[in-house]
N, C-alpha and C positions, 0 to 999 in steps of 0.2 A: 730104206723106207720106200715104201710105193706112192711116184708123184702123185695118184691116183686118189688117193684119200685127200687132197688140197685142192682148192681154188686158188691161181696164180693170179696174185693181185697187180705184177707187175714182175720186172725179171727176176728181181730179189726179194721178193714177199711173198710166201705162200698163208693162205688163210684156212683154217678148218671150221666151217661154220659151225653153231652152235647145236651140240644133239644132247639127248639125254638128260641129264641135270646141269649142262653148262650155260651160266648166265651171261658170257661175254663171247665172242669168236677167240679161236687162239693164231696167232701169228706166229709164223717161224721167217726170220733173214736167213736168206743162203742162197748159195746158187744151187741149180739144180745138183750140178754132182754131188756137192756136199749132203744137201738134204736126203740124196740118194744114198747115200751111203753111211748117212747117222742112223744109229741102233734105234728099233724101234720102241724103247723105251721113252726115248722122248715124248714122240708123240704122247705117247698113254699118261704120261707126268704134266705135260702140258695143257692135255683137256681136263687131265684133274683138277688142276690149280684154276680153271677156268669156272670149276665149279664153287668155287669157297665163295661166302657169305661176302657182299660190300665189295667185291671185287668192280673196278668200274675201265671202261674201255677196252681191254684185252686181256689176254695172257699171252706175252711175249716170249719167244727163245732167241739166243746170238748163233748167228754163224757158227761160233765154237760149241755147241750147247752138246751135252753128252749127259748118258745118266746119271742121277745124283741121288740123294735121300729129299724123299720127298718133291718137290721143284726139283729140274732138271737143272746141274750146273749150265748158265749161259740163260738164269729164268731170269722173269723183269715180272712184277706185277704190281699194281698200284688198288688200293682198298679206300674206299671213304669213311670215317669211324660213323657219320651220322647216316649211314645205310647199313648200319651192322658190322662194318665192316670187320676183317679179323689181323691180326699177325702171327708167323707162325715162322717156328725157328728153324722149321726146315725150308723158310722162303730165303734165311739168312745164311745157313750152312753151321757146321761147326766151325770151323777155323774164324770166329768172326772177324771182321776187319782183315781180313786179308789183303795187303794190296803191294804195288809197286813204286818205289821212289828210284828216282833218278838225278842224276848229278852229273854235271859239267866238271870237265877238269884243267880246261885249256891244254891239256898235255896231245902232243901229236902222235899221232900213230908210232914214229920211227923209235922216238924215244923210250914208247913200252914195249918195243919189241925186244931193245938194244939190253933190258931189263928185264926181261919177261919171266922169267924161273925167280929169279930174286921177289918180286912183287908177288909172285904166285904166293912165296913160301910165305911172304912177313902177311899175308892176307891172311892165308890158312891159320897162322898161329895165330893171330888178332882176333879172329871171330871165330866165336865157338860158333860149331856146329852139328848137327846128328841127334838122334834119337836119345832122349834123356840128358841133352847137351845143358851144361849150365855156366853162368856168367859171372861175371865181379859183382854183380850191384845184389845186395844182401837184403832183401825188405822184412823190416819188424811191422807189427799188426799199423803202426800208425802209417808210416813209409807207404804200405800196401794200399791205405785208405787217399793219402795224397795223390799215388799215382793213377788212380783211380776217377782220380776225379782230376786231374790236374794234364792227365795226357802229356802229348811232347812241351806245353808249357811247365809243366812239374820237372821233365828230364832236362831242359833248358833251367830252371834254375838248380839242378844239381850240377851244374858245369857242363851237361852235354850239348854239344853243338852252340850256334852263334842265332844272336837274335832274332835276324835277318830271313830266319830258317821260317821261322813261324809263317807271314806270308805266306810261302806256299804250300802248305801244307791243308788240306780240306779241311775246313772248321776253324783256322788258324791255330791249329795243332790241339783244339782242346771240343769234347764233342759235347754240349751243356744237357742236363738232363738226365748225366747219371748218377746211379744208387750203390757206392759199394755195398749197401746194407742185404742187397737182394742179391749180392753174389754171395756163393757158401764157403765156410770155410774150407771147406775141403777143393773147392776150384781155385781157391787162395793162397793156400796151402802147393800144390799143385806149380804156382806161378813165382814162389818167393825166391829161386835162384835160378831163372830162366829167362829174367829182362838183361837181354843185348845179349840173345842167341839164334838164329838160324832156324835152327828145328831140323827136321826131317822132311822127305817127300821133296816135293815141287818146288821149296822154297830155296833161296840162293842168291848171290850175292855173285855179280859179275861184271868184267870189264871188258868192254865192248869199245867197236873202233864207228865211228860216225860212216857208212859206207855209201849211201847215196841219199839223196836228197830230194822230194817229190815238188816241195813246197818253198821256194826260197824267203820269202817273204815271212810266212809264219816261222823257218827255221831260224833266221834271225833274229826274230823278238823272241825264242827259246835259250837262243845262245849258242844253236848247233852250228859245228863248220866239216863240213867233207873233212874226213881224216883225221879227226881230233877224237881222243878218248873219252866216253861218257860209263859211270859208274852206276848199275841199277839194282835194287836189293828186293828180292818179292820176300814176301813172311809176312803172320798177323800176329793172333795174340797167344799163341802157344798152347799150353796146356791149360790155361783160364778160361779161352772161350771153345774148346772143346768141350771143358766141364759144364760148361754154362747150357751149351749147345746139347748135351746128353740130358741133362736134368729136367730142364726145362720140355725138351719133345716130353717125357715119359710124365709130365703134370698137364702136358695140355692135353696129352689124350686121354690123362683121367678126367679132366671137366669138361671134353667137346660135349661128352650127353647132358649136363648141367646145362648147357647153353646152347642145347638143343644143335647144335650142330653135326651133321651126318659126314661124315669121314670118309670119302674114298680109296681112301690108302690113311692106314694107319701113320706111315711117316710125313702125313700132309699134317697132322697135329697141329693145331693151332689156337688160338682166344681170341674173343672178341677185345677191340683195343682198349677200351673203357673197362674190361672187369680188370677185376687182382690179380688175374694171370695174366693178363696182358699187359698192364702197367706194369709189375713187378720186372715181368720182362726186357721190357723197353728200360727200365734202368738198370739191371746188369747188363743187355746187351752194348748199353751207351757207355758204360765203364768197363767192357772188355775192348771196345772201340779205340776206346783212351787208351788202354793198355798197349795196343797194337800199334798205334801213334807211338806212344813214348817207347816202345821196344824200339821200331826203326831209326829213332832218334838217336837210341844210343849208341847202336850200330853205324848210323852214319858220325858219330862223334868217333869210333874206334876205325872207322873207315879212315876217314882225314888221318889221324893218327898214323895209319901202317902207308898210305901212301907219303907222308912228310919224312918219314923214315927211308923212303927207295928217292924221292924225289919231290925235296923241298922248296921245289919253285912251283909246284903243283897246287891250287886254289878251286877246291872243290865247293863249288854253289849248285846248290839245291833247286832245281829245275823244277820239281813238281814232286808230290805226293797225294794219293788217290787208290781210296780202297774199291774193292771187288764183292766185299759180302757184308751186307748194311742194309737196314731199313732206317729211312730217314724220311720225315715230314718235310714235304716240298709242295709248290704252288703249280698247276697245269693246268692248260685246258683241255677241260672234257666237254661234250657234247659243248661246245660255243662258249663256257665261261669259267672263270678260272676257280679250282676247287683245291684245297687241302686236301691232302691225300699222303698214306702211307706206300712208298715206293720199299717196294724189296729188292734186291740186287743182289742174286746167288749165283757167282761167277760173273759177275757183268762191269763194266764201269760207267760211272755218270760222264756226262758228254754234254755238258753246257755248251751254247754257240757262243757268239762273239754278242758283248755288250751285256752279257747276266751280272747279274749286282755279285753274287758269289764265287766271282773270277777274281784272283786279285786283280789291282791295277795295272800292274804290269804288263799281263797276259792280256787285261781284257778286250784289246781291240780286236784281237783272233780268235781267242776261244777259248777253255780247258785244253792243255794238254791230258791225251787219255794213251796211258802207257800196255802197251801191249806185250807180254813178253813169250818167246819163243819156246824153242828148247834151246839145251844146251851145245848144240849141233850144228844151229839152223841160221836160224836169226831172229830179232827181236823188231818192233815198232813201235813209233810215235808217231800218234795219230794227235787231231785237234777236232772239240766237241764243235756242233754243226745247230745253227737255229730248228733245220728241216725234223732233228732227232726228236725235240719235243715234241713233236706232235704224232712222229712215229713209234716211236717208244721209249716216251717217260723219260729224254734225256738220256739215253742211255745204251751202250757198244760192249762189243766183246770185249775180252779180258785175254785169252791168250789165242794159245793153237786148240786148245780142246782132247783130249786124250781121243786117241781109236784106237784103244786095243786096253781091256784092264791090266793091274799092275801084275799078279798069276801069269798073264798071258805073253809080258815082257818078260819075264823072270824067267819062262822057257824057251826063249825065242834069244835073248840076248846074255854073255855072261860080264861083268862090269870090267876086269882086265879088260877083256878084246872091246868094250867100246873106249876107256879110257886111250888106250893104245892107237885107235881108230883115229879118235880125236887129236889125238899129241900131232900124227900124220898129216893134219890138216894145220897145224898151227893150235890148236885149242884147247888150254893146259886146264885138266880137270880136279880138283881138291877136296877130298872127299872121305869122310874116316869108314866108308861101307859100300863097299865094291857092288853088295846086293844094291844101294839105294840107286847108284848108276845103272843098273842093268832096269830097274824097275821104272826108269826116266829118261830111258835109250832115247835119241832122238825119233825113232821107228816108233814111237808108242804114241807116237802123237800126230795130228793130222799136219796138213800143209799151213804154217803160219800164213805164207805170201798168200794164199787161195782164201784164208779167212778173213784176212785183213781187206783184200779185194773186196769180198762179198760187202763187210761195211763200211770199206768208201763208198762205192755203189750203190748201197742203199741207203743213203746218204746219214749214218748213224754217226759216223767222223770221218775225217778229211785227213789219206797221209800223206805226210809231213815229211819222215827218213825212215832208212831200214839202217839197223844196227849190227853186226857180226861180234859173236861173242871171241874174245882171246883169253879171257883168264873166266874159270864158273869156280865158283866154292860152294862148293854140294854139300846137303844136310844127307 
């Protein structure tokens, strides 16, 4: 991308003032290399989104930001309903709620190495995974409406996981405001034997060894210690809020002209918040949310499981959980005083500072933990949300490394033996029923975690905390 099109607000801020029909400036975090080297799709995705109705302060992209449908993965943007504001599900992604949980294990490094094949295999067979992959838990039309509305407190009272879980989980495991009624049966349909599975693509389930430590203080009130194993799961809501995520684009671009809104890109599809498209929306999206809560729920209920079975002195407590693709009503200040506002978050994570009412207690004297996760290759982060972030964007930080290079473009460049085999080389046992899904998530296809992660401590989006090394990955 050519620095040349920004105004450099500062080392990690580039701004693109407003031209054309953009009502707010757009911002992009990065350093220069990076921003040098993102496809220049962003850019053009970013001044688009700058132009939607009710949009208010900016239109932001993360360090990781790469192109996406509609909003560039890595957008942030914040709408007011009482300026027209609008929503739009490509500000949300398909995969909704996508995020990352993580778990503590007290278990030390030495002990899962001593173990490492063993724990690989009872992982692999414990959590389905892969394209079409389906699970034990069987949902009838009622089932479907519970969990729907019920999130990981619905999967917590069918036995999965322990009380204590709820805490930290965003929302307290349950997101209020949704409608199963506004998902279709066919998106339902779609999801009835795929809670407490994996999926395909980017998602995965891995155990990582605590490898250094940036932060001692906040590592501590996480629970992290140098050389101790932490268990991290990314995945959302499956094939429900992909369906959710298709339908819904293909009805708001038939009422943007109803609602007179002018479309710069067809996959910007959006409604205003207050009509029946946009309400309708906001309660399947908030019950594919839930969905996406109570899947990882399960999963970490099958997780404890397959680790109690290599090593039963093993006590996995749940450190944090925190989605990546959500629009969620939150409090900021804009221009001097504080407004209700729709935050979208497609690829991003929220980044509370220390002392937000919506931290549990535990955590609150430092901050959100905001989970960053790697490749399979590389290494992963945990970072901690930052006061400075509100006011630069919306609360809110990257989410992983960011792809550079599409998944076509991996698929020729890399074949999944020679990376599996690569990896084993290094210590890092890969489980995976699609040799293609590896080559298309080569570590190579993705940009520099450590380099992104940089840019937003530096820009003071969140504060790290440790870097993680993956030893065991179970690939969808």
């Amino acid at each position: 991308m050519d620095l040349r099109l920004f105004r450099q607000r500062d080392e990690y801020a580039w701004e693109i003032e407003p031209f054309g029909r953009m009502r707010v400036p757009a911002v992009i975090y990065a350093s220069g290399r990076l921003l040098a080297e993102m496809d220049d799709k962003v850019y053009e995705q970013v001044t688009n989104v700058a132009t939607l109705p009710g949009i208010v302060k900016a239109a932001y992209a993360m360090p990781d930001a790469h192109w996406g449908y509609g909003f560039p993965i890595g957008g942030v943007a914040a709408f007011a309903e009482e300026e027209g504001g609008v929503i739009s599900a490509g500000g949300v992604g398909f995969d909704i709620s996508c995020g990352v949980r993580t778990l503590t294990t007290g278990i030390g490094v030495g002990a899962i190495l001593a173990r490492q094949e063993e724990l690989a295999r009872v992982l692999s067979q414990t959590i389905p995974a892969g394209v079409g992959s389906t699970g034990r838990v069987h949902l009838d039309a009622r089932g479907m409406e519970a969990m729907l509305r019920g999130g990981a407190q619905w999967a917590l009272e069918k036995g999965f996981g322990l009380e204590e879980d709820l805490d930290r989980i965003e929302e307290g495991g349950r997101m209020s405001g949704a409608d199963p009624e506004e998902v279709s049966d066919h998106a339902k349909k779609r999801q009835r034997d795929e809670m407490g599975t994996l999926g395909s693509g980017n998602h995965y389930l891995e155990v990582q060894r605590v490898e250094e430590i940036f932060d001692p203080q906040t590592a501590a009130v996480f629970g992290l210690r140098q050389g101790e194993v932490l268990v991290s799961i990314h995945c959302g809501s499956r094939g429900l809020g992909h369906q959710i995520g298709t339908e819904f684009l293909k009805r708001m671009a038939v009422s943007a002209g109803r609602h007179h809104i002018v479309l710069p890109d067809r996959e910007l599809a959006c409604a205003p918040i207050d009509s029946p498209e946009g309400r309708a929306y906001l309660g399947a999206m908030r019950a594919a949310i839930n969905c996406a809560l109570a899947n990882r729920q399960i999963l970490t209920h099958l997780t404890r499981r397959a680790f109690a079975e290599v090593f039963p002195e093993a006590e996995l407590k749940l450190l944090y959980d925190v989605s990546h693709n959500t629009c969620k009503v939150e409090e900021h200040l804009v221009a001097d005083r504080r407004r209700r506002v729709f935050v979208h978050r497609k690829g991003a994570t929220r980044s509370l500072g220390p002392g937000h009412p919506d931290i549990p207690a535990a955590l609150r004297e430092v901050g959100q933990p905001v989970l960053i996760g790697g490749t399979m290759g590389t290494a992963s982060y945990l970072l901690v949300g930052t006061r400075e972030a509100e006011t630069r964007s919306f609360s809110s930080a990257c989410h992983g490394a960011g792809r550079a290079m599409s998944r076509n473009r991996a698929l020729k460049q890399w074949r999944g033996r020679e990376v599996v085999d690569e990896l084993a080389g290094h210590g890092i046992l890969i489980m995976s029923p699609s040799l293609r899904g590896v080559a298309e998530e080569a570590p190579g296809a993705y940009k520099d975690v450590g380099e992104v992660v940089e840019a937003a401590h530096q820009a003071g989006l969140a504060g790290k905390v440790a870097r993680v090394t993956p030893l065991i990955c179970v690939k969808g």
